[in-house]
N, C-alpha and C positions, 0 to 999 in steps of 0.2 A: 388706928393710925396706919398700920399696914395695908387693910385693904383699901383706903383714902388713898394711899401714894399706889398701890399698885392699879386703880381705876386711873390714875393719870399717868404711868410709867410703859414702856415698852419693857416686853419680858421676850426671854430665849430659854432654849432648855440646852443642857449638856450637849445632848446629839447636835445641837446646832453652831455648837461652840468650833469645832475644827472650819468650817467653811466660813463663819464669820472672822475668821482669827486672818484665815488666809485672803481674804476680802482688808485685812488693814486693821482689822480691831483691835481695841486696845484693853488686856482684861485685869482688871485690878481687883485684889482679895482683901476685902474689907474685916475680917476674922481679927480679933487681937495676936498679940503677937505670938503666943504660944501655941497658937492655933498654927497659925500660917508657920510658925517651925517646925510643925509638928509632921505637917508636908504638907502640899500645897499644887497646885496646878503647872506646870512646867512653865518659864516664859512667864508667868504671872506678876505683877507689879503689886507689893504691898503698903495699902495706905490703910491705916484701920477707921471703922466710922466713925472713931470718936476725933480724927485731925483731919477728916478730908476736907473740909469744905477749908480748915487752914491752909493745907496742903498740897492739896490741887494744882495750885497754880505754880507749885514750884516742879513740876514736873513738865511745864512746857508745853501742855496739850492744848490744839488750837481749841476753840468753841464748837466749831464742827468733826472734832474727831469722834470716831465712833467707839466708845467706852463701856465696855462689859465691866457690873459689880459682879463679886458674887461673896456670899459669907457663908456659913453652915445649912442652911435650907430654903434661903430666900428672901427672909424676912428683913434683915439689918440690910441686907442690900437693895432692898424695896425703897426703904425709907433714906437710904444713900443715895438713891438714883433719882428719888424727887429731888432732893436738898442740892443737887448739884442741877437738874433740869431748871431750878429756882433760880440757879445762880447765872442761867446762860447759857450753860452746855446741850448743843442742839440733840445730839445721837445718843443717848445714854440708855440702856438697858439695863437691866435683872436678870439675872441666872437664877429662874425659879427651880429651885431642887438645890442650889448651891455643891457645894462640897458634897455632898453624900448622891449629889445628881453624878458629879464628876466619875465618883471611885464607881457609882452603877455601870456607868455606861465606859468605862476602862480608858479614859483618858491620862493621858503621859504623866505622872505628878513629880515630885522634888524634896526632897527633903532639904536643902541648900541651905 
């Protein structure tokens, strides 16, 4: 099922996260919640994968905004990133390497 959605998804890697961010993106951590307490990407929006496709829409994003998943290594945000691509959403990505991509490559994180 992962690599099904990741043959139709757009993926980014960590390193590529500061310049897409600053380009307008928009990066939501798809982790349960203990996860994304536990710390999390600075700036990051929390929707877990099990309400997004509920919850989406209460967060206002047009259809074309450009929306970074990312979960613990790629995979739950692979299959988030179709489910919303399904739904409409033009610009959606994957953060393949998720979280453990993020703390590699020493991005800003949060514990908030």
């Amino acid at each position: 099922m992962v690599e099904a959605a990741r043959s139709e998804i757009g993926e980014c890697s960590a390193e590529e996260l500061p310049e897409l961010i600053e380009a307008g993106a928009v990066v939501i951590d798809v982790r349960e919640n203990h996860e994304f307490e536990a710390g999390h990407l600075t700036d990051a929006i929390h929707i877990g994968k099990g309400v997004i496709e509920r919850d989406i829409e209460k967060s206002g994003f047009e259809d074309s905004q450009k929306i970074i998943l990312y979960c613990g290594g790629g995979f739950r945000s692979a299959i988030a990133a179709k489910s919303l691509q399904d739904m409409g959403y033009t610009d959606v990505m994957s953060l393949w390497g998720g979280w453990r991509g993020i703390l590699a490559a020493g991005l800003k994180t949060s514990t908030d």
